[in-house]
N, C-alpha and C positions, 0 to 999 in steps of 0.2 A: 385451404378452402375459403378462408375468411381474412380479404385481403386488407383491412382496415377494421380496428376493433372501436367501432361507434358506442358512445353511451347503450345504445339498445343491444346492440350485442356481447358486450360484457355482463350487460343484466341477463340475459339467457344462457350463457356459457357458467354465471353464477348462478343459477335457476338448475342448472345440469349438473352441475358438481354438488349441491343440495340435495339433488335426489337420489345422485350417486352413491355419495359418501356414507350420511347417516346407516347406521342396523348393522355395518359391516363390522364394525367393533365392538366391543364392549359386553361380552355376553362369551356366555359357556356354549361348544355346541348341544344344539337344541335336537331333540326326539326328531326322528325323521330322516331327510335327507343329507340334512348341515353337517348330523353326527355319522353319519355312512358314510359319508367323502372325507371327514376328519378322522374316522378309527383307517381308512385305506392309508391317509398322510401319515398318518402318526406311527403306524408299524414300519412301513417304510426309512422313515427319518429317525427315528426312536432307536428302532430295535434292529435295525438293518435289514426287517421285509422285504424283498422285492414286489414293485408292483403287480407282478406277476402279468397275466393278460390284459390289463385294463390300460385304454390309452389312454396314454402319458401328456395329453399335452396342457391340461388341465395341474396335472399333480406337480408336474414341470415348472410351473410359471408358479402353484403356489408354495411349493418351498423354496424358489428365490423370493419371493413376496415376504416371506418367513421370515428368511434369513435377513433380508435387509433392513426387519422392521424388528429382530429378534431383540435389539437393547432396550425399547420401549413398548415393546407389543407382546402378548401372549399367542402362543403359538396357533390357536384355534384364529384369533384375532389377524394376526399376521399373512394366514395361511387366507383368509377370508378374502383380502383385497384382490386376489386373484380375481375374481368374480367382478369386483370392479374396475380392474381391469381391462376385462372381456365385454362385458356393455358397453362402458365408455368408448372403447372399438366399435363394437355394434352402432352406437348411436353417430357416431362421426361417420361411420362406412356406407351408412344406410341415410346419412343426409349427402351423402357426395352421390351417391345413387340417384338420387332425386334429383339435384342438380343437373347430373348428366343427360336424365330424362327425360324433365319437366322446363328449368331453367332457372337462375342461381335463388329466385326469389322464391324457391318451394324448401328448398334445405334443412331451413329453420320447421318448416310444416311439416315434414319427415320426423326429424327430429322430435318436436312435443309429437304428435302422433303415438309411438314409439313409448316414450315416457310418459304417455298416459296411457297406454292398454294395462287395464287390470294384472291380467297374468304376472306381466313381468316383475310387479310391484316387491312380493315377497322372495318368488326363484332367484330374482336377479340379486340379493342382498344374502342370499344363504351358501352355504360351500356347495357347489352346485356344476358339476362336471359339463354340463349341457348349457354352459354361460358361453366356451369357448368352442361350441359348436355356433352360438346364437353368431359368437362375431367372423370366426371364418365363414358362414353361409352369407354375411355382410358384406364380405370383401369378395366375394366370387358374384353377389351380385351387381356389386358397383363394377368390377372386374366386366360383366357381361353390359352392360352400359353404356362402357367404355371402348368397345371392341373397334367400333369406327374411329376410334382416336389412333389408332394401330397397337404400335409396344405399348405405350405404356395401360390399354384395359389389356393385354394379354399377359402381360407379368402380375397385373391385380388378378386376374383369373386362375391360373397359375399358382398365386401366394395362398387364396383363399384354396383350391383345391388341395392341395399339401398340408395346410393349416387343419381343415375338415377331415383329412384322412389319420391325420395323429389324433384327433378328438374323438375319434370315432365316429364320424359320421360318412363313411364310405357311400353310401345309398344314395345320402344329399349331394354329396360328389357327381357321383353319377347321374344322377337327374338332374341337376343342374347343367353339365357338359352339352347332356343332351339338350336340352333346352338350348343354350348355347349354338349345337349346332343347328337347330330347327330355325331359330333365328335368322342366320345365314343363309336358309335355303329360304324364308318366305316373307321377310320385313326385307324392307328396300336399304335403310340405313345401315343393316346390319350385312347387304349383300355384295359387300366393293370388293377390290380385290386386297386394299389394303384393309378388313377385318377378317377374311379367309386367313389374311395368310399370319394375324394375330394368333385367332385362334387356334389352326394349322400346329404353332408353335407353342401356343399355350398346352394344348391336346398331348402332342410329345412331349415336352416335359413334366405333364403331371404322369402320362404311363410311365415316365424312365424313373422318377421317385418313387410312385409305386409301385415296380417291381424290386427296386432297389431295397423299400421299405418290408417289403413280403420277404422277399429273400433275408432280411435281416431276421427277421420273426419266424421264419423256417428255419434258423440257423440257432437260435435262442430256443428253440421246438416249443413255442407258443400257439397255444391254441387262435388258430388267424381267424376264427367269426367272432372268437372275442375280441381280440388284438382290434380288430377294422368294425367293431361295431352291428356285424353282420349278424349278432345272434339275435336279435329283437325281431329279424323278419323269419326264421328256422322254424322256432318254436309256435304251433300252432295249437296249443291247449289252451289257451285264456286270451284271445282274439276278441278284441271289442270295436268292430268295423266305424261304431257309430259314437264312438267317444269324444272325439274332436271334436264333430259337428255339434254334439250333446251342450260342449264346455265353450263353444265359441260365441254365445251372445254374452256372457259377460266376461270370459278369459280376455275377448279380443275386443271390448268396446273401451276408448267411441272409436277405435279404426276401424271397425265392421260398415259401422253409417256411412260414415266417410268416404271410404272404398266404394261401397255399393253408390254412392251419388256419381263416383266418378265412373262406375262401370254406364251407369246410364246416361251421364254426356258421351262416351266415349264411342257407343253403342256401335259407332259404323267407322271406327278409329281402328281396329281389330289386327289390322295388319301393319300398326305400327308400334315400335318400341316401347314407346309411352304405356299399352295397354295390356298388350300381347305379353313381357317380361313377367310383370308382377302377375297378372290375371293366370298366366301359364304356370308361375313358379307356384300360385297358393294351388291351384286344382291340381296341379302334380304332385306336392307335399301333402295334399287331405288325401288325393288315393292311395300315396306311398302308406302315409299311418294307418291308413285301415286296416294293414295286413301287420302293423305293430303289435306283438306282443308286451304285456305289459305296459298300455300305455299311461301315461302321467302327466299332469301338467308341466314338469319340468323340463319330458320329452319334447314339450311341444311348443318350446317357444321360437324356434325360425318359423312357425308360423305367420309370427306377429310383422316378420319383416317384408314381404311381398303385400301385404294387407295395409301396413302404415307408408308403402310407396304408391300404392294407390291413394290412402287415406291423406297424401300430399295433394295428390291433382284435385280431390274432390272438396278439402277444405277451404282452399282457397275461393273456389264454387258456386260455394253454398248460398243460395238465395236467403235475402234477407231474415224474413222471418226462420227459417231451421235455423240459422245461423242463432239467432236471439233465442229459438229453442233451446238449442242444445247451450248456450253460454249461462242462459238463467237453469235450466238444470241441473249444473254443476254448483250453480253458487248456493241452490237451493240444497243439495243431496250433500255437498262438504258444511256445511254451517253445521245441517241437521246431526253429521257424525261428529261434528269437533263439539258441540251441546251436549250428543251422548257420551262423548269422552272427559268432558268438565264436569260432569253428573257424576261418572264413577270413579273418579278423579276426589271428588268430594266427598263421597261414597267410605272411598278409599283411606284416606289422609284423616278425614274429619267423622267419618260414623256418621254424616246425614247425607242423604235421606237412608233413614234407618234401612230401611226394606234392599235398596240397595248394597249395603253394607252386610245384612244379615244373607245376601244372596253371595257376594263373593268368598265370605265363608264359607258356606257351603263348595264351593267348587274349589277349594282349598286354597284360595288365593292367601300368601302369605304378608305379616303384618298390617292387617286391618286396623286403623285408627292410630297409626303412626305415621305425624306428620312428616313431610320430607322438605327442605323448605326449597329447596331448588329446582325441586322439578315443577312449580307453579311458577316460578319467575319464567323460569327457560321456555314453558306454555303458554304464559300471556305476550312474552317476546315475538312467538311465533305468529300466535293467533293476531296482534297487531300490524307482524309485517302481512298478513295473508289480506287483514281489511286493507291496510293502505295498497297493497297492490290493486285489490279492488275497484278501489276510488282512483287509480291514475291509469291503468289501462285506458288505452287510447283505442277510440275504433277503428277496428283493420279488420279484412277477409282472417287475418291470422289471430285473432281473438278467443274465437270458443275451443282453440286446439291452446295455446297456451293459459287461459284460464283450468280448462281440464290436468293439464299438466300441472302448473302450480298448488291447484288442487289436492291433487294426488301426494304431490310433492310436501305441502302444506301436515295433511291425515297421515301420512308414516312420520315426518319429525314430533308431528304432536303424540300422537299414540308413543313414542320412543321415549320423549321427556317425560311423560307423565307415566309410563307404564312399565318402562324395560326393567328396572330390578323387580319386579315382581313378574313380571313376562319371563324371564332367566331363570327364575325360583321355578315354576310352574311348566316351562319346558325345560327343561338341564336335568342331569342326574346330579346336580353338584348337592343337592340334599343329602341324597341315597348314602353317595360316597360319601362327606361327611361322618354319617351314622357308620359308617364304617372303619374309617380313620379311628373314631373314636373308641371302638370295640378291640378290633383287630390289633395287636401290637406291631410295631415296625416290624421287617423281614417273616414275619408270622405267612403262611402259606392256606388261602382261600378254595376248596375244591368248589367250584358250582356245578348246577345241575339244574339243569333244564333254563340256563340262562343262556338268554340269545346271546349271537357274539356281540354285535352291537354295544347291547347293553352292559355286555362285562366288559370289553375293552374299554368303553368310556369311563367303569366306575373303576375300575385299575389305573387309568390315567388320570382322573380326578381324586382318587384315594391314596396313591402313593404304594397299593396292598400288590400283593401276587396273586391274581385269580385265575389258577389253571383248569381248566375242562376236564380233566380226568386222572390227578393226581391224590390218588386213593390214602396216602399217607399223609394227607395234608389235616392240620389240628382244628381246621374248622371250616364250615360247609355252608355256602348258598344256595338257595334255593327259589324260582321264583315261581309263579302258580299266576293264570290269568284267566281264572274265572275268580267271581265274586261270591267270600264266604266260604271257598275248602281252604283245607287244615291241609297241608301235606304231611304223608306219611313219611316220619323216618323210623330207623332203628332206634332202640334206647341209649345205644350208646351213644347219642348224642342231645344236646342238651340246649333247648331254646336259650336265643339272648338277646333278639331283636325281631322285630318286623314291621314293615313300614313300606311309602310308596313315595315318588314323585306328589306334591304338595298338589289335591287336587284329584289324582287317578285312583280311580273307582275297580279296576281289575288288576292291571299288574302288580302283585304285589311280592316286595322280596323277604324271606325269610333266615334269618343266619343260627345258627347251630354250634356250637363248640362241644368238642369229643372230651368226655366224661376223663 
């Protein structure tokens, strides 16, 4: 795509690998998501689990990612770059998109677009199954872009539809296709005979892999709405029609502004490529997720990519004054976070300002008033290149979308250097386990009770200990309890010898017991 690598695009391809890189390493999996897609890897690879129903194309990539990086990386670490991986996808696939669209000088505007939407910011850096959906629905949309070019948008159509169906996202599949064919019947560029007969071709080979792929998953007696992702639209008990909408002025800004300026040049544009793709692909994916079960932010980041290909044609756009809106916005709302980050930063390290200090106590933040001397160098490094960048942006249409980006880009390296061992302490169980190493004797056998899996399988593989679910002869017992202030009842035959939480958590708390 980038047929000469000019001084300016080497600074933005280094501006992308910045934002990419950082969080992906260096930390324990974290409460939440990071550690549900890493206890899923870790049985698997460990203990010889099978995936069992869950598509594979995500766990696939990250234990080569594992494996390749196993002599200098930690497993959780290792497994992580999967994810960066899949963006890094996403963002290349989704500026050849724009390109194809718009024309070669929107690419780069796709691109930060993209990298500045909120949402992506933290999903896109945590082990995150729904990264290698973000990038197959990338390639199926440059793939749909590409259609009047003949083969070769109908093999990207194709790759990305295949890609989507191992990741679980069969529905995005499907609505994309379609889209695809509605394309064909009512945009001009997309109605010749040589994108019929891409798509044509494209269309057959994604049904002959997908039955291919079912018949495999019938033959293996997998449950196929797992397998294909299909179970999020079954289940109609906790249906929240209006979540996306709810989560999209700041999940998707600034590509929401953006977007929307290009819907209103585009206004009587409707029946062409340019407008109709993206404009069709986001109202098909908000109606799809309203019938989501469970929905998440993590679920919902192919969002971002029909919204940041619009947020291409309208950045470029943008009348002067919005344009200096939205630019001194960012410079004003990033200063203001990197201040409050240098505050608890100091807070932090130094015990002033007191009240500060005396508050991250309170929320169990660990090592208060131990200075760290490297994480201030490696933060004024940052915060130096973020002013000089400042000072030599040059004025362009492409301005307040790379400011935003660099921005964004800027607040997670700073927040990282200044925060991540104490952000690791405070989401990690590596505490918990810990206090249990130290209790517990090697080979010594852990019964728990009423402990999520989650949470016992992380502290069994950060422990080194055996913590089985219902092994009644085992010489000492967990217990975890998540309200705040009960006592769990045991028998007497057993006998306190710990209890304690996550550095900071106010409810879950675990309690261990050894038999008399």
């Amino acid at each position: 795509m980038f047929t000469r690598l000019s001084p300016a695009h080497a600074g933005l391809l280094l501006l992308c690998a910045a934002w990419v890189v950082p969080g992906l390493t260096g930390h324990a999996p974290w409460k939440g998501g990071d550690g549900d897609h890493f206890v899923t890897l870790w049985l698997w690879l460990q203990q010889g689990v099978a995936l069992g129903d869950a598509p594979p194309l995500y766990f696939w990539t990250a234990a080569a990612t594992a494996w390749l990086t196993s002599p200098f990386l930690a497993l959780a670490d290792g497994a992580r770059l999967a994810s960066g991986v899949f963006v890094a996808l996403a963002l290349w696939f989704t500026a050849r998109a724009a390109q194809a669209l718009y024309g070669a000088e929107h690419r780069w505007a796709a691109t930060l677009v993209l990298m500045g939407s909120v949402g992506l910011l933290v999903r896109g850096h945590e082990l995150n199954a729904h990264t290698a959906q973000l990038a197959a629905a990338a390639i199926m949309l440059d793939g749909i872009a590409r259609l009047p070019q003949g083969r070769r948008g109908g093999e990207l159509l194709t790759l990305g539809a295949v890609l989507l169906l191992l990741a679980g996202g069969t529905a995005e599949a499907a609505l994309f296709l379609a889209l695809a064919a509605a394309l064909a019947v009512r945009v001009a560029t997309h109605r010749t005979p040589l994108a019929h007969r891409a798509l044509a071709w494209s269309l057959a080979g994604t049904l002959v892999f997908a039955a291919a792929w079912i018949a495999w998953l019938g033959a293996r007696q997998a449950t196929l709405s797992t397998a294909l992702g299909l179970d999020r639209w079954i289940d109609f008990t906790n249906l929240r029609p209006l979540y996306y909408p709810g989560i999209l002025g700041w999940f998707a800004w600034p590509a929401w502004p953006f977007a929307a300026w290009a819907l209103y040049r585009g206004r009587r544009g409707w029946r062409t490529a340019a407008i109709a793709l993206p404009a069709l692909a986001f109202a098909g994916l908000l109606a799809l997720y309203a019938f989501m079960a469970h929905p998440g932010e993590e679920r919902g980041l192919v969002l971002l990519l029909p919204l940041s290909l619009l947020g291409a044609a309208g950045v470029l756009t943008l009348r002067r004054g919005a344009a200096n809106a939205m630019l001194w916005f960012a410079v004003m709302l990033f200063g203001f976070i990197a201040l409050l980050f240098w505050a608890y930063w100091s807070a932090h390290d130094l015990g002033v300002p007191a009240r500060l200090a005396r508050r991250l106590l309170r929320f169990g933040v660990p090592d208060v008033g131990t200075l760290r001397p490297w994480a201030p160098v490696l933060g004024a490094l940052l915060t130096l290149a973020w002013i000089g960048l400042l000072t030599r942006v040059q004025r362009s249409p492409l301005r307040p979308a790379l400011v935003w980006a660099a921005g964004m880009t800027f607040i997670w390296t700073l927040l990282l250097a200044l925060f991540l061992a104490p952000l690791d302490r405070r989401l990690s169980y590596v505490s918990v386990a810990e206090e249990l190493a130290a209790r517990v004797p090697p080979g010594a056998c852990v019964q728990t009770y009423d402990v999520r899996r989650t949470q016992r399988l992380l502290l069994a593989y950060h422990s080194g200990r055996t913590l089985a679910p219902a092994d009644l002869d085992c010489g000492w017992l967990l217990l975890e309890t998540r309200t705040r202030g009960i006592e769990p009842r045991v028998p007497d035959t057993w006998v306190k010898q710990w209890d304690g939480a996550r550095p900071g958590e106010r409810t879950d708390r675990f309690h261990l017991y050894v038999r008399r």
